[in-house]
C-alpha positions as CSV (number, residue, x, y, z in Angstrom):
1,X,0.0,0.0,0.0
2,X,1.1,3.6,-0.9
3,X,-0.4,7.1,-0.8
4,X,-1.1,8.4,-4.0
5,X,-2.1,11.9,-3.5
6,X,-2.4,14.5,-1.1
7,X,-6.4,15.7,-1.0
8,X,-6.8,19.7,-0.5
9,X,-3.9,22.0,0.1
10,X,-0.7,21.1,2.3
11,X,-0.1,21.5,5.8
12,X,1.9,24.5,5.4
13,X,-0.6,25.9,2.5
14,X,-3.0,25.6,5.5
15,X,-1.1,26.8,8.0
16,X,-1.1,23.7,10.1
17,X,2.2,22.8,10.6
18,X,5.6,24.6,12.0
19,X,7.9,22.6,9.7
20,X,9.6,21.2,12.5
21,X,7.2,18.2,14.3
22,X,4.3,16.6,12.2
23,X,1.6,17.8,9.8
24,X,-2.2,17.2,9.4
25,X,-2.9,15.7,5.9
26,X,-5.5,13.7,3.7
27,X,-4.3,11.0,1.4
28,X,-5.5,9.0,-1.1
29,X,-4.3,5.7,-1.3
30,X,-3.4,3.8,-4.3
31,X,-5.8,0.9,-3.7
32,X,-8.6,3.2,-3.6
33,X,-8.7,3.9,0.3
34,X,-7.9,6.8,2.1
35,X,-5.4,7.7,5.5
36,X,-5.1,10.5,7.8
37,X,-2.6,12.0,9.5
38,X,-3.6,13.5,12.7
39,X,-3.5,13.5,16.7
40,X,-4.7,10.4,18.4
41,X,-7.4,11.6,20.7
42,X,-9.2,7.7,20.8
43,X,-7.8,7.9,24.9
44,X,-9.6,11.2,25.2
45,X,-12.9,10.5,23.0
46,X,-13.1,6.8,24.4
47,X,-13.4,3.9,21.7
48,X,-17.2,4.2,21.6
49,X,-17.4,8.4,20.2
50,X,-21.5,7.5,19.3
51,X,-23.8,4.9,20.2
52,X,-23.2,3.6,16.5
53,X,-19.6,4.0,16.2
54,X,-17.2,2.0,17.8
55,X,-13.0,1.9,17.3
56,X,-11.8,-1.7,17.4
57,X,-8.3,-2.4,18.8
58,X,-6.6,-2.2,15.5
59,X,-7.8,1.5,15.5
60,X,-7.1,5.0,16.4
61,X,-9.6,8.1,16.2
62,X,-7.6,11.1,15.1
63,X,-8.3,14.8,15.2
64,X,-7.4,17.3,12.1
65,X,-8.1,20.7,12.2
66,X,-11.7,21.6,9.7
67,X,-9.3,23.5,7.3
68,X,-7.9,20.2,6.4
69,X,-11.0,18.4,6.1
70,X,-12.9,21.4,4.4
71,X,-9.9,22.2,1.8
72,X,-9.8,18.6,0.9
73,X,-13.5,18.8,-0.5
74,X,-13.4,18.9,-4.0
75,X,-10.6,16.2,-3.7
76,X,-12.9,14.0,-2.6
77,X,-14.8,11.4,-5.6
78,X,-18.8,11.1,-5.4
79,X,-17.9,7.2,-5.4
């Protein structure tokens, strides 16, 4: 597996990163999926966020900032 492309604008485009530790960003992957880079906050949230939603041992709930998320819109396919 291997990130393809960055979706929206870079971390420092953004203003979400100091150049110095780590950066916020949206990937695609190559097989179709997608990763984020964020802050783990799955000890904070706990690994039931909603009722619904539940993060199994193998995960980890980040946090990126909405500029990230929102300038990575019209990266993102309808399908």
């Amino acid at each position: 597996m291997k990130a393809g492309r960055r979706l929206g604008k870079t971390p420092a485009e953004l203003g979400n990163t100091t150049g110095v530790s780590g950066s916020p960003d949206i990937v695609e992957l190559d097989d179709g999926g997608f990763a984020v880079i964020g802050v783990d906050v799955t000890e904070e949230i706990g690994v039931t966020p909603l009722s619904d939603a539940k993060c199994a041992p193998n995960e980890r709930i980040v946090r990126i900032p909405r500029n990230t998320l929102t300038a990575a819109k019209k990266d993102i396919p309808e399908s």
